[in-house]
C-alpha positions as CSV (number, residue, x, y, z in Angstrom):
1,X,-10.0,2.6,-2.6
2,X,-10.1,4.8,1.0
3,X,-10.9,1.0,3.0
4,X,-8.1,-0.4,0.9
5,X,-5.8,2.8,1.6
6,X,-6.3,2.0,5.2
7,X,-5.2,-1.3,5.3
8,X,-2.7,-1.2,8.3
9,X,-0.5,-3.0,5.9
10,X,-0.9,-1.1,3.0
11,X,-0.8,2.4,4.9
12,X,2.5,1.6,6.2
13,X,3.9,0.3,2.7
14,X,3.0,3.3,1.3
15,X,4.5,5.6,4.2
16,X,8.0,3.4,3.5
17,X,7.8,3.8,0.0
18,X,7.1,7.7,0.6
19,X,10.0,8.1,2.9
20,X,12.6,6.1,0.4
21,X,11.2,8.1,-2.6
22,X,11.8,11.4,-0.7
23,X,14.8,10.4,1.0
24,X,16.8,9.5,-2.7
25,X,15.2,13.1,-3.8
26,X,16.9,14.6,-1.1
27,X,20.2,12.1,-2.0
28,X,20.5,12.5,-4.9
29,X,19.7,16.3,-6.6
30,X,19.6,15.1,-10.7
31,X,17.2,12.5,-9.3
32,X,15.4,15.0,-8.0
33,X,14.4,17.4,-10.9
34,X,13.5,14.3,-13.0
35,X,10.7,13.4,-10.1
36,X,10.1,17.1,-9.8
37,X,8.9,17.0,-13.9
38,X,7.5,13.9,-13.3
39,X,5.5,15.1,-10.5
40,X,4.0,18.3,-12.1
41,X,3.5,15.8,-15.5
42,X,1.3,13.4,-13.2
43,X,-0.4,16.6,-11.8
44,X,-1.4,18.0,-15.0
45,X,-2.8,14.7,-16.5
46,X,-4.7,14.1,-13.3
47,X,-6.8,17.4,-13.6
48,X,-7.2,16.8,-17.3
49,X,-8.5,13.3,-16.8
50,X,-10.4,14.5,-13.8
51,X,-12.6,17.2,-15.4
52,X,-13.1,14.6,-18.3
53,X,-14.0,11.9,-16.1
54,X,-15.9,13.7,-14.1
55,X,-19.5,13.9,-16.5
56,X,-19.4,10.7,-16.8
57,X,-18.6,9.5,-13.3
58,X,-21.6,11.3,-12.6
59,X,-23.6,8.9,-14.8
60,X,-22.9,5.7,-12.9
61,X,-22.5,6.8,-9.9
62,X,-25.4,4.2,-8.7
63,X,-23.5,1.4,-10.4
64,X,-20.3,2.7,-8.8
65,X,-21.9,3.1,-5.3
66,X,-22.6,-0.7,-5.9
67,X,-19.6,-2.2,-6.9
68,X,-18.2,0.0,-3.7
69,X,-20.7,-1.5,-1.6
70,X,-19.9,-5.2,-2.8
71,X,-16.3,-4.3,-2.5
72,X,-16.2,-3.1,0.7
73,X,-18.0,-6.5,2.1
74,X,-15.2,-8.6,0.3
75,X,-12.4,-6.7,2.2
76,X,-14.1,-7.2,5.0
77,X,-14.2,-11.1,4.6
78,X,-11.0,-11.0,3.3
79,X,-9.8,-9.2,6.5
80,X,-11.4,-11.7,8.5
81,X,-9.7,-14.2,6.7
82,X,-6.1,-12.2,6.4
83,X,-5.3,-11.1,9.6
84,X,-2.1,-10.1,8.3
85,X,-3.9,-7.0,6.5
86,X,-4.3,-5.7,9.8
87,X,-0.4,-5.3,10.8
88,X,1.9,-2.8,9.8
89,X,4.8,-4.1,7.4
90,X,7.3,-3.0,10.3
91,X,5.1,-5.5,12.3
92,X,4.7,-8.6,9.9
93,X,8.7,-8.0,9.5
94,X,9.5,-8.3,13.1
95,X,7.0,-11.4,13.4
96,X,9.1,-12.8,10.5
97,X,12.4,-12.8,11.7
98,X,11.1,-13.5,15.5
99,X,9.4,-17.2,13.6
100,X,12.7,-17.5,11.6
101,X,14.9,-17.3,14.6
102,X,12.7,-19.5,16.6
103,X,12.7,-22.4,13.7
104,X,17.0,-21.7,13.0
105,X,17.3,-22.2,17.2
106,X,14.8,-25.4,16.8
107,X,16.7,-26.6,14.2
108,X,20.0,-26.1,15.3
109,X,19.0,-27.8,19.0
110,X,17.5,-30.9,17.3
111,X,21.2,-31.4,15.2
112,X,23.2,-30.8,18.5
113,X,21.1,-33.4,20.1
């Protein structure tokens, strides 16, 4: 989950996301108290579930350790494979509308000639 977190494109999706979710708190205050409860409801069942989970966590941590290993080689490939991962969304955007631009000029230059 931490490789995956720090995916240069996931990272930054998440840090947009972040910054619109706290921007419409700020925006808009009745939004606000509705995340604020759904905040502290999150909260509350993440400690429950953690100190349930937690015993048996515990028991297959070798099989987890495992499965993390074997994960962590198929994002590797996968980054190999995906460059794209890499980039930050602001990034891939920008390379987007650069190609798009590039193809529209292409375009209209071929039906002018």
């Amino acid at each position: 989950v931490k490789e995956v977190a720090n995916l240069s494109l996931v990272s930054s999706a998440c840090d947009v996301v972040s910054a619109a979710y706290a921007s419409t708190k700020e925006s808009h205050p009745y939004l606000r108290s509705v995340c604020d409860a759904a905040e502290k409801g999150v909260q509350s069942v993440t400690e429950a579930t953690a100190s349930c989970v937690q015993p048996v966590l515990a028991t297959l941590e070798p099989h987890v350790a495992a499965a993390s290993e074997y994960a962590s080689k198929g994002l590797d490939k996968l980054g190999e494979k995906l460059p794209l991962l890499q980039k930050p969304v602001e990034q891939i955007l920008s390379d987007t509308k650069e190609l798009v631009s590039s193809r529209v000029a292409e375009v209209k230059e071929a039906v002018s000639s």
